[in-house]
N, C-alpha and C positions, 0 to 999 in steps of 0.2 A: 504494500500500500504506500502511495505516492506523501513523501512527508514535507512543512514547509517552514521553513524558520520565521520565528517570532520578529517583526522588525530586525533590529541591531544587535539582537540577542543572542545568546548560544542554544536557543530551545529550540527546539524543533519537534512540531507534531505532526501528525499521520491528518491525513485529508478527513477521515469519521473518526468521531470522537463518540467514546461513551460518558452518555450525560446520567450519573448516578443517584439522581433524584426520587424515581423509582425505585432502587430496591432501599432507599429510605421511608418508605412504605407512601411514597406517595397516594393520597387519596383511598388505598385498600393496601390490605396488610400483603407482604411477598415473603416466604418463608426463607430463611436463611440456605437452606441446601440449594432455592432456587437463586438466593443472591449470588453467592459462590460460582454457579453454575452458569450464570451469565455475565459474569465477570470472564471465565473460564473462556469460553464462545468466543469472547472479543477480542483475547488474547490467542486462539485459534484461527481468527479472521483477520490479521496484523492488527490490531487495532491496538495504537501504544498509547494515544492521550483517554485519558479518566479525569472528569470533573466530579466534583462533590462541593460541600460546605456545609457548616454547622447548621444553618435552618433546615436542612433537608433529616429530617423527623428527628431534631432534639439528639444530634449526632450521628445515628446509629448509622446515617449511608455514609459516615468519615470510617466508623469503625468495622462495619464489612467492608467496607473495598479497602479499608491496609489490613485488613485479613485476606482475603482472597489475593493480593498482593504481593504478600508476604514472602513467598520464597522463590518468585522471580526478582530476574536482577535490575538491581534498582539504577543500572545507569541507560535501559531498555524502552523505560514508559515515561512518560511526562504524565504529572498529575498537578493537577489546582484545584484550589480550594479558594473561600469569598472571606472576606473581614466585613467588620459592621453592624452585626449581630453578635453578641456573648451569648452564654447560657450562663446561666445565675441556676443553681441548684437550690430546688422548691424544700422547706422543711418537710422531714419525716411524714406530721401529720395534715399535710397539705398535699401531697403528692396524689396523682388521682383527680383533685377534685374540677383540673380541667376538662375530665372527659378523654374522651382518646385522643384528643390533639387534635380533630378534622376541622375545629375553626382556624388553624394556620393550614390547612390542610396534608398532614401528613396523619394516617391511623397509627400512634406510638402513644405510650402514658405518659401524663404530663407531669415526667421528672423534674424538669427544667422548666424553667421560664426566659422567653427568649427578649433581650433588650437590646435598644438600636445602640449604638456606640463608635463612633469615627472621630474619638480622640486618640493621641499618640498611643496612648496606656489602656484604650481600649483596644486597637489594633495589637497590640505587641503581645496582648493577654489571650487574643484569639487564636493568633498564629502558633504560639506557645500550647493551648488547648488543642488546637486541630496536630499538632504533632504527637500531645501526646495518644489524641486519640487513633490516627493511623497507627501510629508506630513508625513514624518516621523519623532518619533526623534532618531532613531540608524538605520545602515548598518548590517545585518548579516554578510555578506559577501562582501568584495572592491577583486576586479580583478583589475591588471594592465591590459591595454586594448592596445592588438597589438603592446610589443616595441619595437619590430624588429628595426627596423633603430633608436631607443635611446636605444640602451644596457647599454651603462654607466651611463648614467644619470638616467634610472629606478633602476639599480643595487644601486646606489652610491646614490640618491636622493632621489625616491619617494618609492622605498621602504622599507630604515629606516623611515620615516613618514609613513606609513602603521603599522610598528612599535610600533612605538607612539599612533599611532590612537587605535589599539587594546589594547593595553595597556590600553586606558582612557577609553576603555568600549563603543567608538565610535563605532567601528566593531566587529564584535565576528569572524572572523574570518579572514584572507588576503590568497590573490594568485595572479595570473596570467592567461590572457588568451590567447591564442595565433592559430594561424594555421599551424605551425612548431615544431617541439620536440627538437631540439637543445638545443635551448633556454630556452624552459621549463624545461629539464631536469639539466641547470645550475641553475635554482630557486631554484628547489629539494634538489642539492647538497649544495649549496653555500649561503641559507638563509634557515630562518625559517618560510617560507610557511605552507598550511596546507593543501592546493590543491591548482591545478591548473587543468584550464578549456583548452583543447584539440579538437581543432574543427577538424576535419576530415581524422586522423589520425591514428584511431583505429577502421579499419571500414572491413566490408566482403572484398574491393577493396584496401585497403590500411592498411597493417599490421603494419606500421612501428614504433611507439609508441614503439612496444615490441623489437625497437632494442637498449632500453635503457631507454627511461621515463617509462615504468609502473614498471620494476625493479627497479630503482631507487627509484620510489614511494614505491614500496613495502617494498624492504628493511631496510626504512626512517620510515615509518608507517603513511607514508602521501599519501593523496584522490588522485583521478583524475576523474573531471569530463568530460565524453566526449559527443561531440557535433558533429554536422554534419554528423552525424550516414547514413545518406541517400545520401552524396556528393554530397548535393545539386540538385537532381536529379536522379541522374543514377539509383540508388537502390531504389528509390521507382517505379519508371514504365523504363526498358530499353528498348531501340526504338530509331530508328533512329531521332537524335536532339534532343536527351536529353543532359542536360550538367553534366558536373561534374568538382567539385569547382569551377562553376560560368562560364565554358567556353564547350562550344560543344565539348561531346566527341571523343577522337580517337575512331576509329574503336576498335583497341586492345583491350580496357576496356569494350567497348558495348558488345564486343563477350563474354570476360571472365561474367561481369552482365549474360547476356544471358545465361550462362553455368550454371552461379551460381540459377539463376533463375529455372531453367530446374529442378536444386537439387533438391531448396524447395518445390516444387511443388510438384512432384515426393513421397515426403512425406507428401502432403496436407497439406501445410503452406505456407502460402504467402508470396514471396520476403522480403518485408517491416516487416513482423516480424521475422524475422529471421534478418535480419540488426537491428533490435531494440535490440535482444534480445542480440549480440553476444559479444556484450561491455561486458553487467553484469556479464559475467561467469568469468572477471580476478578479483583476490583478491584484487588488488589497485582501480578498478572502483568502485564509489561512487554510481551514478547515470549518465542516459543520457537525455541529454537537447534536444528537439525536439519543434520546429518553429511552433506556430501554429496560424492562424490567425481567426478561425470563431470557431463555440460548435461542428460541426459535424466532423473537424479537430482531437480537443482536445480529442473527443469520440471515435474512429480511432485509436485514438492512444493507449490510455489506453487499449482498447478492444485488440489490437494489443498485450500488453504485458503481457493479462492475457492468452494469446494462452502458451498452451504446445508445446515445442520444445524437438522430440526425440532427444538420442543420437547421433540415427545413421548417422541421419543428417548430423552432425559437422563430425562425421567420414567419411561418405561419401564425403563431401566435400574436406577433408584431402590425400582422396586415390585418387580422380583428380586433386591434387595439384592446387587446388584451395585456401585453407586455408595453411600459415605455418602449420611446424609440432607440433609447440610448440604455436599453435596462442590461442588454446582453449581448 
């Protein structure tokens, strides 16, 4: 599998990325032999970059994936993890009384309590937690994780300590991850990032990225990985009650999926890879991060990205003003 260096960086990841959000019991519980198991898969299917972070179910997707981890060799994979969130451990007799954790949505008990934090001392205490929870002892890769509502305090605090952290050889590389381009595109500009992670923004449904973050990226000679390639739904099966970004679709977007669907098909390729595939063709994209929670997930997808996608495709999509003109 085809791997791409971080900007200026020494990292380098694989074009699919496992996103370990999922066997963090995203949304419904994954058993552990299955976590293991599609870690296993991914690591079968070249797949060397692994993302996680502490919100993903109150640790537990840091602590299976540096378990399944574990006794492969660690100069192999590139893994990252998010700062920005702590866990604060709930008293004894407090633990529980969140419920299973589905109002952040992950199904786990609610040991912890999860708090926003992008001061120095907050960042330094997560990176410090998320290693002890893998088992690691360096971060490839720290994301700032969602600072939308602390802009200043990420800008001004926690990511001069990302900084530092790379500097000491803590991190091999820093960024940002976010679900907005605004924001990310003042990272690009305004620090010295080396990527930044772009969930659902640069996608068959949502062009918008290119109206400023992957220029910006380019120009800089800095990565972007993107994520949420499938908007959470729409673009892997569209149909009535599917969502996208987390919320049931309008009509409007089911119809355009639909159209878009009609395309790929048309051309004998299937929706889903054609959404996988359409990130990779801008010069700034790194790789794309893809959720997977079981081995026949993992396998799906990989298989997904060794499909051949004609040109005509992307053209054709172009001439139903389906795709900008300048998207691909």
């Amino acid at each position: 599998m085809r791997r791409n260096r971080l900007g200026s960086s020494a990292v380098e990841v694989t074009e699919l990325s496992f996103g370990a959000a999922a066997i963090g019991n995203l949304f419904t519980a994954v058993e552990p032999e299955q976590a293991a198991a599609a870690v296993a898969a991914a690591w079968d299917e070249g797949v060397r970059y692994f993302d996680t972070a502490p919100h993903y179910g109150l640790g537990l997707s840091e602590r299976r994936l540096g378990e399944a981890l574990r006794d492969r060799p660690r100069d192999a994979y590139v893994l990252s993890t998010k700062v920005g969130r702590v866990l604060d451990p709930l008293p004894a007799d407090a633990t529980g009384r969140g419920g299973d954790g589905l109002c952040e949505g992950f199904a786990v008990p609610a040991t912890h309590r999860r708090r926003w934090d992008f001061s120095a001392d907050g960042v330094r205490r997560s990176i410090e937690d998320s290693l002890e929870r893998l088992g690691l002892d360096r971060i490839d890769i720290a994301y700032l994780h969602d600072p939308d509502d602390h802009a200043e305090t990420a800008f001004h605090e926690a990511y001069p300590e990302l900084e530092k952290l790379r500097a000491q050889g803590v991190v091999g590389a820093i960024g940002a991850g976010m679900n907005q381009t605004a924001m990310l595109t003042r990272f690009l500009r305004d620090t010295d990032v080396d990527v930044v992670l772009c969930a659902g923004r640069y996608t068959l449904l949502d062009q918008s990225a290119l109206n400023g973050l992957l220029p910006e990226a380019a120009a800089r000679g800095r990565s972007v990985v993107v994520g949420g390639v499938f908007n959470s739904g729409l673009l892997a099966d569209p149909r009535p009650g599917a969502t996208y970004d987390y919320t049931a679709a309008p009509l409007s977007l089911l119809d355009r999926a639909l159209r878009i669907k009609a395309v790929t098909e048309g051309h004998g390729v299937p929706l889903r890879a054609a959404a996988l595939h359409y990130p990779l063709a801008h010069p700034a994209v790194a790789g794309v991060l893809v959720g997977t929670r079981s081995p026949d997930e993992v396998r799906d997808a990989a298989a997904l990205l060794r499909r051949e996608i004609p040109d005509e495709l992307w053209d054709e999509l172009r001439a139903e003003g389906l795709l900008t003109e300048n998207g691909h």
